[in-house]
N, C-alpha and C positions, 0 to 999 in steps of 0.2 A: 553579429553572428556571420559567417562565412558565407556566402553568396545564399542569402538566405533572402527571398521572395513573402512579403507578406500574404501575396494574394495566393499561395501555395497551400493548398487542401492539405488535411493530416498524413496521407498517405505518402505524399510525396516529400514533406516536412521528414517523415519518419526514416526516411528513405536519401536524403541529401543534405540538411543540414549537419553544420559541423566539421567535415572532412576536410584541414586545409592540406590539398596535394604536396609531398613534398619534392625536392627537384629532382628524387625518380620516375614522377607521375603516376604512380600507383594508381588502381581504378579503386581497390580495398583498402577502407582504412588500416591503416599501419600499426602494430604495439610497440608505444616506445616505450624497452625494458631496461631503465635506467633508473639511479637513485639521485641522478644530478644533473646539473648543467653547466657550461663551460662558458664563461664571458668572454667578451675582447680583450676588456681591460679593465683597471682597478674599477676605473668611473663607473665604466659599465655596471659591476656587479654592485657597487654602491645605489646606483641610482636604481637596479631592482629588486633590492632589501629595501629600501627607503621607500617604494611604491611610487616613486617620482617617473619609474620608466616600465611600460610593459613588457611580459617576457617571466619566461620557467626562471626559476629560481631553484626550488626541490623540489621532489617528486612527492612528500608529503602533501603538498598542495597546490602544486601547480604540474601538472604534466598533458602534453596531447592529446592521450587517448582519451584519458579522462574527462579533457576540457571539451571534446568533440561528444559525448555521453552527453554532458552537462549539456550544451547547448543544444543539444536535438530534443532530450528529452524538456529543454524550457521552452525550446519550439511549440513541442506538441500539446504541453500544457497550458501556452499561451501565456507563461511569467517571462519577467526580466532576467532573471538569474537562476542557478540552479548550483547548488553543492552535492556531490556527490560524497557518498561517505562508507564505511565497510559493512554494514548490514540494514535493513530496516531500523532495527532497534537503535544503534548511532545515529539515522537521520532523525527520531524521535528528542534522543536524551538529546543530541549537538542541536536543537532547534529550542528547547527550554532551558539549555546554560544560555543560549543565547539571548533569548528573549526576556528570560523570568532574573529575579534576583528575590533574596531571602525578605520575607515578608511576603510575596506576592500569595495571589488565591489561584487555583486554578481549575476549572467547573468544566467536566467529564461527563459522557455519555458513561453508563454504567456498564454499555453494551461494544467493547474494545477488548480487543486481545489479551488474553491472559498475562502476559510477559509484561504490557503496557503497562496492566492495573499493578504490578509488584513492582514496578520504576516507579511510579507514582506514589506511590503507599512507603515503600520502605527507604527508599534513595534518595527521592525530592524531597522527602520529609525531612530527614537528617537536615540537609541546607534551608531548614523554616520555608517551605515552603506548604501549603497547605490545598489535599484534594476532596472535594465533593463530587459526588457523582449524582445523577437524577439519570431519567427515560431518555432515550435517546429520541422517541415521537411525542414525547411532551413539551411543548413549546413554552406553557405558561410554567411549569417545572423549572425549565431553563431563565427564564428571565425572573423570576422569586427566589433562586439561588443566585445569582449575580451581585456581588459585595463592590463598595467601593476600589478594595483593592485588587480585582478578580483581574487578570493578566489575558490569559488563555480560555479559550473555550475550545474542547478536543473533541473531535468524532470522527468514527470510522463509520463509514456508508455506503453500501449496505454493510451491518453489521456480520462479524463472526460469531458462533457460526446461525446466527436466527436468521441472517438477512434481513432483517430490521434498516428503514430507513429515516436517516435524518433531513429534513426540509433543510436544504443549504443556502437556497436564497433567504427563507425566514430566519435563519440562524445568522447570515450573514448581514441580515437588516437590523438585529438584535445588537449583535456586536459591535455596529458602527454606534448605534445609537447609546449605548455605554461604552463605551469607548476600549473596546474589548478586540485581542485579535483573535480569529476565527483561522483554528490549523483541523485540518480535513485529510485522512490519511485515506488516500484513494487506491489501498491497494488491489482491492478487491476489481475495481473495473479500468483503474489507468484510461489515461486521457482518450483509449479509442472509444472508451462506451460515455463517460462521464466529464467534465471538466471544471472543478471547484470554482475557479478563479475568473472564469465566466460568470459563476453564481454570487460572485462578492465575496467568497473567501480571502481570506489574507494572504494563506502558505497552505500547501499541498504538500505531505510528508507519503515516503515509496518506500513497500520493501521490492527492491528491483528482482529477488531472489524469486520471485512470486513469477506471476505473468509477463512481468520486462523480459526476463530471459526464456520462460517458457518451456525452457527442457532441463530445470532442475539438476543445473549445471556448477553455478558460483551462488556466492552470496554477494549482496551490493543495497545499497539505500540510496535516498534520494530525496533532499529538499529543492523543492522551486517557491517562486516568491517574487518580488521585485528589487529590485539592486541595494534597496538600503538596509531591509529587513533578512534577507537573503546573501542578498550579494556581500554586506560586509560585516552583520549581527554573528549569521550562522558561520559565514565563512571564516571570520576569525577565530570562533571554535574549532573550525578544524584544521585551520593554520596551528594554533597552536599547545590542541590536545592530539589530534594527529590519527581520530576516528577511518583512515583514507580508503580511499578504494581502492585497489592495484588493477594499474594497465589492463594486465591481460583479461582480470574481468569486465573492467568497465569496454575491451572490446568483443564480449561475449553479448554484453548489455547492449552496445551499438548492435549487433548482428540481431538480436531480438527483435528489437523497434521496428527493424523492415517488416517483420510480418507480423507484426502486432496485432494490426485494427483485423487481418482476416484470420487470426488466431483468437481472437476475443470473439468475433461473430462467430464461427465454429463451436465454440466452447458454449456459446448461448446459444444459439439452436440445438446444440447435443443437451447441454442442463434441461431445458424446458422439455423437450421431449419426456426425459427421464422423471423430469416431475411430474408429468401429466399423466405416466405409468405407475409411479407410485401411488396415486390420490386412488389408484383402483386396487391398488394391493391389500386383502382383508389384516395382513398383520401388521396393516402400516396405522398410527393414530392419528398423525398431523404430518403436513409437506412444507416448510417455510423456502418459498421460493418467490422473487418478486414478481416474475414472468404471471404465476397463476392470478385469476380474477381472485381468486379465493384470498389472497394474501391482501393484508388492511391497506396495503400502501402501493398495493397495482394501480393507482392513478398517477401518482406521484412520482413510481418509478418509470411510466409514460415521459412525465413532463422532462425529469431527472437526468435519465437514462437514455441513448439511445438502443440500448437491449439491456438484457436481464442481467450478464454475467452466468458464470459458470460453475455459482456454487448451491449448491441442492443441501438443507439441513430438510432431518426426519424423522419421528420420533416411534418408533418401535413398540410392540407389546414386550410387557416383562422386564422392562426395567433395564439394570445394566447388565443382567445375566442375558438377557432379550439381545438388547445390542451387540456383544463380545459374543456370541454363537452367530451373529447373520454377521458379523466383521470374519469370524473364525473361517466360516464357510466358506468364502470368497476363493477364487481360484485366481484367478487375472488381476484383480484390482492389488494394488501397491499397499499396505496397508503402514501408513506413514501419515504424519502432523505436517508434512507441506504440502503443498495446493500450488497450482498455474502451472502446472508440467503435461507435457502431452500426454503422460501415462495418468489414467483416472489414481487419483489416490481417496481411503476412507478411511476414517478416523473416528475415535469415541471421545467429543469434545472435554467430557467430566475429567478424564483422569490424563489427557496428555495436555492440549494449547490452555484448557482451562483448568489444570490437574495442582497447581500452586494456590489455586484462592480456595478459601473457605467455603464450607455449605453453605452458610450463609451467603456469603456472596455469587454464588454459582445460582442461588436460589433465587436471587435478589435480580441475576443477570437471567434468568429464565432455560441454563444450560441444568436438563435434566437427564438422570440416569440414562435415561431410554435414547438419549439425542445422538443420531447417527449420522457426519458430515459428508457429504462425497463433493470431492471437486473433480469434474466432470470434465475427460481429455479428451483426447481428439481417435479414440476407438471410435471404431463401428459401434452403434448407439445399440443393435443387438445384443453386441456383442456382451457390455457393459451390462441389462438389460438382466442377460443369462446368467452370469455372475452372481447379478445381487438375488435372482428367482431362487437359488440355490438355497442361500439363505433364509430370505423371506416363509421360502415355503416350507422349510424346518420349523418355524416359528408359528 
């Protein structure tokens, strides 16, 4: 990576890795808005299809901006490689064409994005591939489902939207020991609160769309990993299904990264606050937030975590008529299924991110009527506060 310091704190990681000046000397990374590149000579561009020589090729899969993405954000994560690709959901599906092949098993927290479980269920299955899900805090769960040909083991930590969290070093000691790879989608805390791959994880999967960019700006995804499983499993996926990121995003996503780690701390001291005001609200039933002592896995998210993140779930009187009147009321807040933007957004998990699975399965995932998401921006925490009282106090 480009004058890249090991001994380099995250902050400054976020902040400098990547950028190779070009002979204008730019102090700002540059977008290079091109679909190609130009060789010297025949050799030349032989010998960078062939892979015998470094160097852009297309912009499908090799281009600057992106490559500079790529490397800061493997910086921060602390992997060898990193793919960038066009949404969360491509760094998902291009990381199981890559890995999985037909026959394999693949053993799921049951507690993952909506979107996730309908790739899993309806798309990998077509290709024989086969999914189980169990608890995402049950460990002996996890390891009593583990088959000979179990491939993957998948979890989002903390979960959407309960904030449920999975033991990533237990899970990671699970996996080695059957011989399983461990992919941990960290979108919810990104490498400034969390970091997989320190925990024994395998591969770290990103929807960049989330907190990477932060003002809910592009779309973008992102695998990191180590150079064989990453750098040329997934990366050949998206050499040649062509999942890509586009420049100008992936230079939205670099401008992110700089203020990342003090835009995650913001967004967790604004959530905990708000959590700690809801636990006192009479028309509120439950707060899942890991920050609270109250939540089962406040120790873990100590050890896990270095803060809470900034998503607040909460479960309401009256069901989903309960929830859609304190969503209804709302003046200020975004009322929108994305999350990581500095403007607070709230959502009604049942019928939008989780609105494609079954009652069953909603039931099974513990997303009830009444469950009311806020991810938590970077407003005055009054401000916020006064919003949801409006509601609340209809209720």
């Amino acid at each position: 990576m480009t004058d890249f310091d090991e001994n380099w704190n995250l902050a400054t990681r976020a902040i400098r890795v990547g950028h190779e000046r070009t002979g204008e000397m730019e102090h700002s990374e540059p977008i290079f808005a091109t679909s190609s590149f130009v060789f010297g000579s025949a050799a030349e561009a032989a010998a960078r299809f062939a892979g015998d020589e470094p160097g852009n090729i297309y912009a499908r899969f090799t281009n600057p901006t992106v490559r500079a993405f790529e490397q800061r954000l493997a910086a921060m994560e602390g992997g060898d490689a990193c793919v960038a690709t066009a949404s969360g959901m491509s760094a998902i599906l291009a990381t199981c064409m890559g890995l999985m092949q037909q026959g394999d098993h693949l053993l799921s927290s049951r507690s993952i994005f909506g979107s996730t479980t309908v790739l899993f269920d309806k798309y990998l299955a077509r290709f024989g591939i086969e999914t189980t899900y169990v608890d995402l805090d049950d460990l002996a769960a996890w390891e009593s489902a583990i088959r000979p040909n179990t491939r993957l083991l998948f979890v989002e930590t903390p979960s959407n939207p309960l904030t449920t969290l999975g033991d990533i070093r237990a899970l990671a000691d699970l996996a080695e020991a059957r011989g399983c790879l461990l992919v941990v989608d960290n979108c919810f805390c990104t490498p400034a609160l969390q970091t997989p791959l320190q925990l024994g994880a395998h591969i770290v999967v990103h929807s960049a769309t989330k907190y990477i960019d932060g003002q809910g700006r592009a779309l973008g995804g992102a695998v990191v990993g180590d150079s064989r499983l990453v750098g040329e499993e997934v990366f050949g996926v998206l050499r040649t299904a062509g999942p890509t990121m586009s420049p100008f995003n992936a230079w939205i996503f670099l401008k992110g990264l700089e203020t990342l780690q003090l835009r995650m701390q913001a967004h967790s001291l604004a959530a905990g606050q708000l959590a700690a005001w809801l636990q006192t609200q009479p028309a509120v039933l439950r707060v899942h937030y890991p920050g609270l002592p109250s939540h089962p896995q406040y120790e873990l998210a100590r050890r896990q975590q270095t803060a809470p993140g900034g998503i607040v779930g909460f479960e309401v009187k009256g069901g989903r008529s309960g929830a859609w009147n304190l969503i209804d009321a709302t003046r200020m807040l975004s009322i929108t299924a994305n999350l990581g933007d500095a403007k607070t957004t709230i959502t009604h998990p049942a019928t939008t991110t989780h609105g494609r699975l079954s009652d069953a399965q909603r039931e099974q995932a513990g997303i009830s009527q009444g469950l009311v998401r806020v991810a938590v921006g970077l407003e005055d925490i009054a401000d916020i506060q006064a919003d949801l009282a409006r509601g609340l106090d209809a209720l």
